[in-house]
C-alpha positions in Angstrom: 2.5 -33.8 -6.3 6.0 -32.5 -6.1 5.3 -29.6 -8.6 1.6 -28.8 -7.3 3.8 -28.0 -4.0 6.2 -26.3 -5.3 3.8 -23.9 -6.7 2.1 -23.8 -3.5 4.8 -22.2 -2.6 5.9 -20.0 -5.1 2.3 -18.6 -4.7 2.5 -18.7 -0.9 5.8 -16.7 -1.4 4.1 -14.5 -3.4 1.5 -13.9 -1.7 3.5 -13.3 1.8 5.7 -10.6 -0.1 2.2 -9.2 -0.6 1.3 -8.7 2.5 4.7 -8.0 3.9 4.6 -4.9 1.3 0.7 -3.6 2.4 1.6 -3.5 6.2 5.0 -1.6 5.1 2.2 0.9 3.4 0.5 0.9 6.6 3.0 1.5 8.3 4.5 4.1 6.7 0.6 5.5 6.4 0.8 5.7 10.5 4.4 7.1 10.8 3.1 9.8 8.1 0.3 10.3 10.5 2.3 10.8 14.2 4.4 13.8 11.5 1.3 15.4 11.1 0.2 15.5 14.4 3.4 16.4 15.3 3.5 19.3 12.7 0.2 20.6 14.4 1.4 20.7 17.5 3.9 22.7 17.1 1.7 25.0 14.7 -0.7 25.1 17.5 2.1 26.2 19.7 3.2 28.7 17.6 0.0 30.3 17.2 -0.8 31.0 20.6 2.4 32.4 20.7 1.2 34.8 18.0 -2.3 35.4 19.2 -0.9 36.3 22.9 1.3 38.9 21.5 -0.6 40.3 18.5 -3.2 42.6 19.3 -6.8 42.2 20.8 -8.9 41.7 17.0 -5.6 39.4 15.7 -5.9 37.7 18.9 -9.5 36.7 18.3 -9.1 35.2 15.5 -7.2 32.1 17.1 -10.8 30.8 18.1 -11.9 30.3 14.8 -8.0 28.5 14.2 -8.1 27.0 17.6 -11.7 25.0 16.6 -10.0 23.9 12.8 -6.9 22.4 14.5 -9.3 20.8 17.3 -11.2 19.3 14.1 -7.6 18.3 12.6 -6.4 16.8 15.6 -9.5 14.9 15.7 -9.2 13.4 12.2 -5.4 12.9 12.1 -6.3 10.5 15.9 -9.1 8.9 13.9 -7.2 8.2 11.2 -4.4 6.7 13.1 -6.4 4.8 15.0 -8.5 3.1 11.9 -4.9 2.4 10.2 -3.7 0.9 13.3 -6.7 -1.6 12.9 -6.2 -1.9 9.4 -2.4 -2.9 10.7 -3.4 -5.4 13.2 -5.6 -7.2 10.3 -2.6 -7.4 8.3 -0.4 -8.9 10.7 -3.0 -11.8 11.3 -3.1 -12.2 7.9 0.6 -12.4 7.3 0.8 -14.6 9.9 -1.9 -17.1 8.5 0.0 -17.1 5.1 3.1 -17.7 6.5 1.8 -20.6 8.2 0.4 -21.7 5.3 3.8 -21.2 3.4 5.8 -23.1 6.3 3.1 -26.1 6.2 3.8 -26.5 2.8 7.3 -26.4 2.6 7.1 -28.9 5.4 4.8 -31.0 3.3 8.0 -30.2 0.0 10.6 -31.3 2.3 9.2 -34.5 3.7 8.1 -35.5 -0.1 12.0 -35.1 -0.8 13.1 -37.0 1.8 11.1 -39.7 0.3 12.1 -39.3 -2.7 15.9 -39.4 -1.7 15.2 -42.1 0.5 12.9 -44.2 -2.6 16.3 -43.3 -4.7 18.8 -44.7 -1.9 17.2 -47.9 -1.6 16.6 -48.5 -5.8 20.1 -47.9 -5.3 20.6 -49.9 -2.9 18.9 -52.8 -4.3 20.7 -52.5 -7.5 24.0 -52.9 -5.7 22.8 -56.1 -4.0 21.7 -57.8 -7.5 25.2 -56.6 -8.8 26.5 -58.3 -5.8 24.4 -61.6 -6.0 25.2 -62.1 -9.6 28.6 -62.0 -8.6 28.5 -64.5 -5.9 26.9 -66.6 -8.1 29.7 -66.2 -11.1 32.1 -67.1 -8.0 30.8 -69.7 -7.0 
């Protein structure tokens, strides 16, 4: 039993390093996300700034770049939002395997105990027949 729970937990460890390195990608997938919005922005910025001082036929063609960062925006929020789903699952399911890792090296440490405890009183009882056959010599 001893080694079937120790590799329960090796494969537990394994399996929360896992998951630990997915939301870490998902993570990283959001913060790359919140850049590009932020790049937009300020593109978006900086193009009405153009198209207000550029002259009237330059200036209409922000419309048709005002309606392709509207559609950007759109998909960078959709993203973002999916991933943060996608992150919320992932917590829950690091969560579950770490309670599934503790509960087993709950389960390792009692069986040690035992074990120690099982070897203490072996020991234990050897020193008492050590002890009796002594008394008994003495006597």
């Amino acid at each position: 039993m001893r080694r079937n729970l120790r590799s329960l937990i090796r494969l537990y460890a394994w399996q929360l390093d896992e998951e630990r390195r997915k939301l870490a990608e998902l993570l990283r997938t959001v913060e790359d996300l919140e850049r590009q919005g932020r790049a937009l922005e300020a593109e978006i910025v900086s193009e009405q700034r153009a198209a207000a001082n550029a002259p009237e036929e330059a200036g209409m063609a922000y419309g048709a770049y005002a309606e392709a960062a509207i559609e950007r925006r759109r998909r960078i929020a959709e993203s973002s939002a999916t991933v943060e789903t996608e992150i919320g699952a992932a917590r829950e399911r690091l969560r579950g395997t770490l309670r599934r890792l503790r509960s087993v090296e709950v389960a390792q440490e009692h069986a040690d105990r035992q074990m120690a405890l099982e070897a203490d009183r072996k020991a234990q009882n050897t020193l008492d027949d050590l002890a009796l056959q002594r008394h008994r010599r003495g006597s």
